[in-house]
VOPAPA-54408 format. One record per residue (C-alpha): residue number from 0; residue in one letter; x, y, z. Coordinates in steps of 0.05 Angstrom, whole numbers. Each point is the difference from the previous one (the first is absolute). Layout:
N
<node seq="NUM" type="A" xx="X" yy="Y" zz="Z"/>
...
REM end
This chain:
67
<node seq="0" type="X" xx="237" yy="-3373" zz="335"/>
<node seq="1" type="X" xx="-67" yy="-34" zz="-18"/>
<node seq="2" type="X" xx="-35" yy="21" zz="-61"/>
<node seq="3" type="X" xx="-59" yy="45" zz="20"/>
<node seq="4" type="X" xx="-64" yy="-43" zz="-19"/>
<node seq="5" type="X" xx="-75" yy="4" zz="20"/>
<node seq="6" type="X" xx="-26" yy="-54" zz="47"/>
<node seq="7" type="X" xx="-59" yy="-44" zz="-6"/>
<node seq="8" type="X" xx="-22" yy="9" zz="66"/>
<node seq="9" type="X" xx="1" yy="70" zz="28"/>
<node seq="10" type="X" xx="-26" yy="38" zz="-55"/>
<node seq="11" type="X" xx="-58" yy="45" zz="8"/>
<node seq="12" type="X" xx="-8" yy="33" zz="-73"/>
<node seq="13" type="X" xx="70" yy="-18" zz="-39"/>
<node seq="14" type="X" xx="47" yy="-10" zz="51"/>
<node seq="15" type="X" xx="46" yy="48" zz="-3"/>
<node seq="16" type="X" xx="-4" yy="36" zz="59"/>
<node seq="17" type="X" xx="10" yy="-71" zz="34"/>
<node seq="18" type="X" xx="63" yy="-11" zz="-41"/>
<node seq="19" type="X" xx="20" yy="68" zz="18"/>
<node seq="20" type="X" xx="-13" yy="-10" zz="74"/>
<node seq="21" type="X" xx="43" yy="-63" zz="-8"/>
<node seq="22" type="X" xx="50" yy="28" zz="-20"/>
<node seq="23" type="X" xx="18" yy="64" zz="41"/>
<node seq="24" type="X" xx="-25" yy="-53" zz="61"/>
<node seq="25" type="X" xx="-67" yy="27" zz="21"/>
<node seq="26" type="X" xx="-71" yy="-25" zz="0"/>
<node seq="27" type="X" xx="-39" yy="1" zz="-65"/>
<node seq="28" type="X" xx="-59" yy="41" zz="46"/>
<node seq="29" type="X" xx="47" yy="54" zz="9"/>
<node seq="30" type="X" xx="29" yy="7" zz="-63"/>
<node seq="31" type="X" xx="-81" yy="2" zz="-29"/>
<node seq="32" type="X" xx="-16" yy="56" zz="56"/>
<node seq="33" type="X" xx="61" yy="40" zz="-19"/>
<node seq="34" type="X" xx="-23" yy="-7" zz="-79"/>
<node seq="35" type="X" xx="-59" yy="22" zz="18"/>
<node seq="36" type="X" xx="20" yy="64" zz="45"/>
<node seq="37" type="X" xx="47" yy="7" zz="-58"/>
<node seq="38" type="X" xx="-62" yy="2" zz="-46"/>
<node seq="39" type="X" xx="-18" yy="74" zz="34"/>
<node seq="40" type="X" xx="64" yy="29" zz="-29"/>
<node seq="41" type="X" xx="2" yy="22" zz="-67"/>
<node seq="42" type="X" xx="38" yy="-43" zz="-48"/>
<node seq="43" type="X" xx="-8" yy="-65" zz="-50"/>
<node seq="44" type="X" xx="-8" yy="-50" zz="61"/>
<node seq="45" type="X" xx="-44" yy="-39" zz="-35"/>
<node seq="46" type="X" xx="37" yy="5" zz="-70"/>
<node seq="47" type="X" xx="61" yy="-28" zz="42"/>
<node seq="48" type="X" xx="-41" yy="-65" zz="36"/>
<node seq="49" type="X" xx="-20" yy="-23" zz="-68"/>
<node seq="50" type="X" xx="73" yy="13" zz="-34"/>
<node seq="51" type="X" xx="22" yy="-45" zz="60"/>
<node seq="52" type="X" xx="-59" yy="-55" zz="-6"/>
<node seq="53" type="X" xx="28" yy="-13" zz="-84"/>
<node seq="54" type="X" xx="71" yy="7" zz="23"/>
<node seq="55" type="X" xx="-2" yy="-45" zz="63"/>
<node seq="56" type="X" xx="-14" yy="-71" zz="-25"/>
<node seq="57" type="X" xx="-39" yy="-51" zz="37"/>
<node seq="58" type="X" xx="23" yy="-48" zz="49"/>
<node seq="59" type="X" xx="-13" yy="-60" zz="-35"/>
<node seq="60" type="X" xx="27" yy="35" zz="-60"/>
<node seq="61" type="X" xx="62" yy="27" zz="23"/>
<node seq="62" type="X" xx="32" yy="-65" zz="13"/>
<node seq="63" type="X" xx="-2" yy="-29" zz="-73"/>
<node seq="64" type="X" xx="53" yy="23" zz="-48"/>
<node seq="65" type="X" xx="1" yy="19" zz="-79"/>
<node seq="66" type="X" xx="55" yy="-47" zz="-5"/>
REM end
């Protein structure tokens, strides 16, 4: 499986709802509408889109290595 990484080129604020809309194979506009419906529910929704923007490294960043 591919390492989950944020693209260059679909990225509105961080990227992560396009990485996550790569991933589970939908478009980055639907995964950003249901963030946002999401965002009427009670919960840390934006606590959790910011954990994911540190964790998920950058495109261009996720294909070096430390070693």
């Amino acid at each position: 499986m591919n390492r989950l990484a944020r693209p260059t080129d679909s990225r509105m604020i961080g990227g992560v709802c396009a990485v996550l809309a790569r991933r589970f194979g939908t478009s980055a506009t639907t995964m950003r509408v249901i963030f946002l419906l999401s965002c009427l529910l009670p919960g840390p929704q934006f606590l959790l889109y910011i954990a994911l923007w540190i964790l998920f490294p950058s495109e261009g960043k996720a294909t070096r290595t430390a070693w």
